[in-house]
N, C-alpha and C positions, 0 to 999 in steps of 0.2 A: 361272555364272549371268549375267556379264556380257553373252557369247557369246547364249546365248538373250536374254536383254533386248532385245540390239543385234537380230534375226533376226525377234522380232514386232516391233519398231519397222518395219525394212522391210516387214513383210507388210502393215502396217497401210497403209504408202506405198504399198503395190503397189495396195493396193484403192483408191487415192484418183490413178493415175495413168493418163495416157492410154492406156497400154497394155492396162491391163485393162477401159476404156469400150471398147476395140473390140472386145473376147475379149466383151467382155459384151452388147451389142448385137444381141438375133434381128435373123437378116434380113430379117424383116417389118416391123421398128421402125427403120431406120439410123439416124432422128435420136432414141431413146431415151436418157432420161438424162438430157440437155441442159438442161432447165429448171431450176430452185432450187423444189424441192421436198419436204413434209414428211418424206418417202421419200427421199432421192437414193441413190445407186447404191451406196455403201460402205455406211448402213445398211442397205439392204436386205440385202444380203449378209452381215452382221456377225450381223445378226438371225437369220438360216436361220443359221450357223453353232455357233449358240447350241445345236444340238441339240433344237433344238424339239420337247416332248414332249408340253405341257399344248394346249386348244385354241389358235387362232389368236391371238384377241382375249385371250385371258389373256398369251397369250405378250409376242405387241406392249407389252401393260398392264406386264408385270413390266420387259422390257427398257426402257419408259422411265423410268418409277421407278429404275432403277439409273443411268439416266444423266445423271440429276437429284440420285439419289444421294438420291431419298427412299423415306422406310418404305412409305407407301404407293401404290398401284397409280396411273400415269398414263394417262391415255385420249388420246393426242395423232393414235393411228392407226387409221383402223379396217381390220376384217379385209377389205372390201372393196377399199379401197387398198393393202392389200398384196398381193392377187390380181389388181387389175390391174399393180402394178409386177412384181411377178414373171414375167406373161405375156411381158415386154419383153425378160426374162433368156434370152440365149442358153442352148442345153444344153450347149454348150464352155466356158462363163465357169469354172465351178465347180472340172470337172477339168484345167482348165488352170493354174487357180489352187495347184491340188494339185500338177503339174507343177512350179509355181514352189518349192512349199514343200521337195518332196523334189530340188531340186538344190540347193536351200541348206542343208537340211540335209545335202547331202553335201559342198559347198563346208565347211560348218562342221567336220565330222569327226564326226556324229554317228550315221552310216550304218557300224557294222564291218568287218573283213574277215574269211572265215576261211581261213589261208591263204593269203593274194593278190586270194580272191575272193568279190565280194558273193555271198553268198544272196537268191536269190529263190525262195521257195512258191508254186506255185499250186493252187487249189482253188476250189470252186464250193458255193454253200447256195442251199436253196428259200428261198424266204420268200412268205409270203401276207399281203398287205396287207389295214389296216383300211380299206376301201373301202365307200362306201354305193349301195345301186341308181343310176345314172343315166344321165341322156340327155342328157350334155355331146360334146362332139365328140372324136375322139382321146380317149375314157377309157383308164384302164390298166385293165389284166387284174389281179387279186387275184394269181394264183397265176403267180409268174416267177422267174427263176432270177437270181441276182448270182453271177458269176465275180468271182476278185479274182488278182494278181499282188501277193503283200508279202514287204515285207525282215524275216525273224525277228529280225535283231539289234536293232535301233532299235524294232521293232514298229509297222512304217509300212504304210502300203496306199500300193504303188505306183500299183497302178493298180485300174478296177474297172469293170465292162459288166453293164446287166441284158440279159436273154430271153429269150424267150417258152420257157416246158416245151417245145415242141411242137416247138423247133431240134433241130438235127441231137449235139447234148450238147458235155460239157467238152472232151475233145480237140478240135473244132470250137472252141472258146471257145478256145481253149489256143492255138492257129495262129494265131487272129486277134490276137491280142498279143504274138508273138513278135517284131515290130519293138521289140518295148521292150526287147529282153533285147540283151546284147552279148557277145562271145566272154569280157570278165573278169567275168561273170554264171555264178554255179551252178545250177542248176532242182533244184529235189527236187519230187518227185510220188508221189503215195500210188498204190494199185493198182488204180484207175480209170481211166489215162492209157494204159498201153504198148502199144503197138502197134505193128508194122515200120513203117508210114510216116511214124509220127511220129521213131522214131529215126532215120531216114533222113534228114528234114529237119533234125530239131537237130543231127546230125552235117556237113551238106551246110552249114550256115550257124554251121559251126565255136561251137556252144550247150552247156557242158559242162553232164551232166545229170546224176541220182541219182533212181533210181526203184525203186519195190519192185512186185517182179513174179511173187513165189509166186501169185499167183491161178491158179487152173488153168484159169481160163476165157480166159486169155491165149492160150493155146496153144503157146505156146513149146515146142517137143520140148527144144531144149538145157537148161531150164531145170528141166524135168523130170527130167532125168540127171542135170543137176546136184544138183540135191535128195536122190536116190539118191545119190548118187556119193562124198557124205559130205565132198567136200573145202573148204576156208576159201574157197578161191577161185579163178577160172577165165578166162581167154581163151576165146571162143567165136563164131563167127559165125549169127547168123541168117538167118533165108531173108528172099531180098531183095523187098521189097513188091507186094500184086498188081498187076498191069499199070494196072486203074481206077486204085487212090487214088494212084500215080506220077503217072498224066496227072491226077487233082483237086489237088495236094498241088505236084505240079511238081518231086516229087523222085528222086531216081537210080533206079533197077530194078537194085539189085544189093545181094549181101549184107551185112549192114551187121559192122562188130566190136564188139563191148563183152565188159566185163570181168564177171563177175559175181561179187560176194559174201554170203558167207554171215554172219548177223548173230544172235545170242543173245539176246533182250532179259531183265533183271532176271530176269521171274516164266518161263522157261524158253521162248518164245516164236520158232519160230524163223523170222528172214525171208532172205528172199533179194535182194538190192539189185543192179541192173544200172545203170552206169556208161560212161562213156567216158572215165573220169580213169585211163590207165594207167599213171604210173608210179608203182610201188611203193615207194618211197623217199620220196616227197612224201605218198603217197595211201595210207598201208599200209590192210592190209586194218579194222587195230582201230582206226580214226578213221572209219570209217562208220558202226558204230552210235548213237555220238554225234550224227552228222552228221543224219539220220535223224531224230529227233527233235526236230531245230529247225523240223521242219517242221511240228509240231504248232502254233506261234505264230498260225497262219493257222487253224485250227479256232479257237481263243480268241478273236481276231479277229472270228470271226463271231459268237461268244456273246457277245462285249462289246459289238457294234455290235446285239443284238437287245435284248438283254434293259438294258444302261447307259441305250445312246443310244433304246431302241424305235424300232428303223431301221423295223419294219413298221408304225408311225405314222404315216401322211401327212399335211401340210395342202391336199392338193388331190387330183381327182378325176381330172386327165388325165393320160397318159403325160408330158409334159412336168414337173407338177410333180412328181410320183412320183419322176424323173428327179433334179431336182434336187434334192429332198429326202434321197434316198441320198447326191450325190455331199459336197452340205453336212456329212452327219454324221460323214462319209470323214474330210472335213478337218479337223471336232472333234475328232475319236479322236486322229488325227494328230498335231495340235497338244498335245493332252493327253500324250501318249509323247513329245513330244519334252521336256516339263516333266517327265517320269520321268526321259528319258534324260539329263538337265540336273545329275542328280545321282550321274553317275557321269564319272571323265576317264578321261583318257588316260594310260594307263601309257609312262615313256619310252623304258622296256626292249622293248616291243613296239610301238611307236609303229605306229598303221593299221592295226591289227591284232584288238585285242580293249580290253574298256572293262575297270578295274578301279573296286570301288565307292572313292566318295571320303570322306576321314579326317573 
């Protein structure tokens, strides 16, 4: 608990120091902020972080009463002045701030490992926002997609991008955040993801992965055999990517290897997981099914961010605030898991390794 205490004490510094008036600054505003007003820039921020679920002016009304630390409701703000400070808020302040949070929390030790290596999920939800008619400039669209990269162990949202239904989908989503992942990062991905080119790339940018790939709409011939084939598990190469998505994608035109296995779930279920973890002694075949289902943290993720926090809630009508409205509740959730994870240590027999609950 110390650990956490000492971790929001710096978050709190973080929001109150120079570093983040510039992460928080639109470029339309540079001198934003700057003045001594009713708003300045930590509560504003503190405010949207609150998870704002009730209207605007309720919200404002409850948060100063709490900061007065009376029963009832203060009016010190209104929701007018919180919509123009807000306009002032860069769209990077928020998940940069989130940035901050999830290196400290791995600085802390409260990011897992399994095996040597973080897990990371990725996956994508619709969401359709409460949005009313309007003829503001840049509105958001109701109906838009949130992609999310998160770590199952800690139950943190690495990272997270809305758009538009009408983009090219999650693999598209999926590439454009691969900078965030690093060769001691594991990927798991459900059976919307696999395709040759993308193994081509997370292979080519040494990304170990874990995906499940019985869908028949994949195409995979090898994977088909293997299904027939009846065996625990397999070496196999696929056919190496079409000629387009090599020159889209930037990655090899040649066949790629993975491992694949065959996996039983509980109620008789059977999937088929392809990999590039091949050694066998590190990776046996019966540590994948387990594996597999930490990936389900990142489906919770989204039912906890809809339905706790009502991510599709907004207090504003434009893509901007829509924007930061998401990335704010990102970092509530966050902050909340890391208050779960606060009550579990560190075992010394596996020290880095996995959390055991504490006495």
């Amino acid at each position: 608990m110390l650990v956490l205490s000492k971790l929001f004490q710096d978050f709190a510094a973080r929001l109150c120091s120079p570093e983040f008036l510039q992460d928080a600054r639109h470029s339309d505003h540079p001198t934003a902020f700057s003045r001594c007003r009713k708003l300045p820039l930590p509560t504003l921020v503190t405010i949207m972080l609150t998870g704002m679920r009730m209207s605007i002016q309720a919200e404002l009304d409850t948060f100063f009463a709490h900061l007065r630390q009376q029963a009832q409701l203060v009016h010190e703000v209104s929701e007018q002045a919180f919509a123009q400070a807000r306009s002032k808020l860069s769209l990077t302040a928020i998940p940069r701030l989130n940035d901050w949070l999830i290196a400290r929390a791995e600085q802390d030790r409260f990011v897992p490992r399994w095996r040597d290596l973080r897990l990371v999920a990725a996956d994508a939800s619709t969401l359709r926002f409460g949005l009313r008619a309007s003829h503001v400039k840049r509105a958001a669209l109701a109906d838009q997609i949130l992609f999310g990269l998160f770590l199952p162990g800690p139950d943190l949202m690495l990272a997270a991008s809305l758009h538009s239904v009408h983009e090219r989908g999650e693999r598209q989503f999926l590439f454009e955040h691969l900078d965030r992942l690093s060769p001691d990062d594991l990927l798991l991905l459900d059976r919307g993801y696999p395709c040759r080119w993308l193994v081509a790339v997370l292979n080519q940018r040494a990304i170990k992965f874990c995906m499940r790939v019985d869908n028949t709409d994949t195409g995979f011939a090898c994977v088909r055999d293997f299904i027939h084939s009846g065996a625990n598990e397999k070496i196999v190469m696929l056919r190496a990517p079409d000629k387009q998505d090599a020159i889209d994608y930037e990655c090899p035109r040649k066949p790629q290897r993975v491992r694949l296995v065959r996996n039983v779930s509980p109620n008789g279920e059977q999937r088929v997981l392809m990999t590039n973890l091949f050694d066998d002694t590190l990776y046996p075949a019966s540590c994948f099914g387990e594996l597999y289902h930490k990936r389900w943290g990142i489906e919770e993720a989204f039912k906890r961010l809809k339905h706790r926090l009502n991510l599709e809630h907004v207090t504003g009508l434009t893509q901007q605030a829509v924007a930061q409205d998401v990335a704010a509740k990102i970092v509530c959730d966050n902050l909340q898991a890391l208050v779960v994870a606060s009550r579990v240590i560190m075992s010394p027999s596996v020290a880095g390794r996995c959390f055991v609950p504490a006495n």
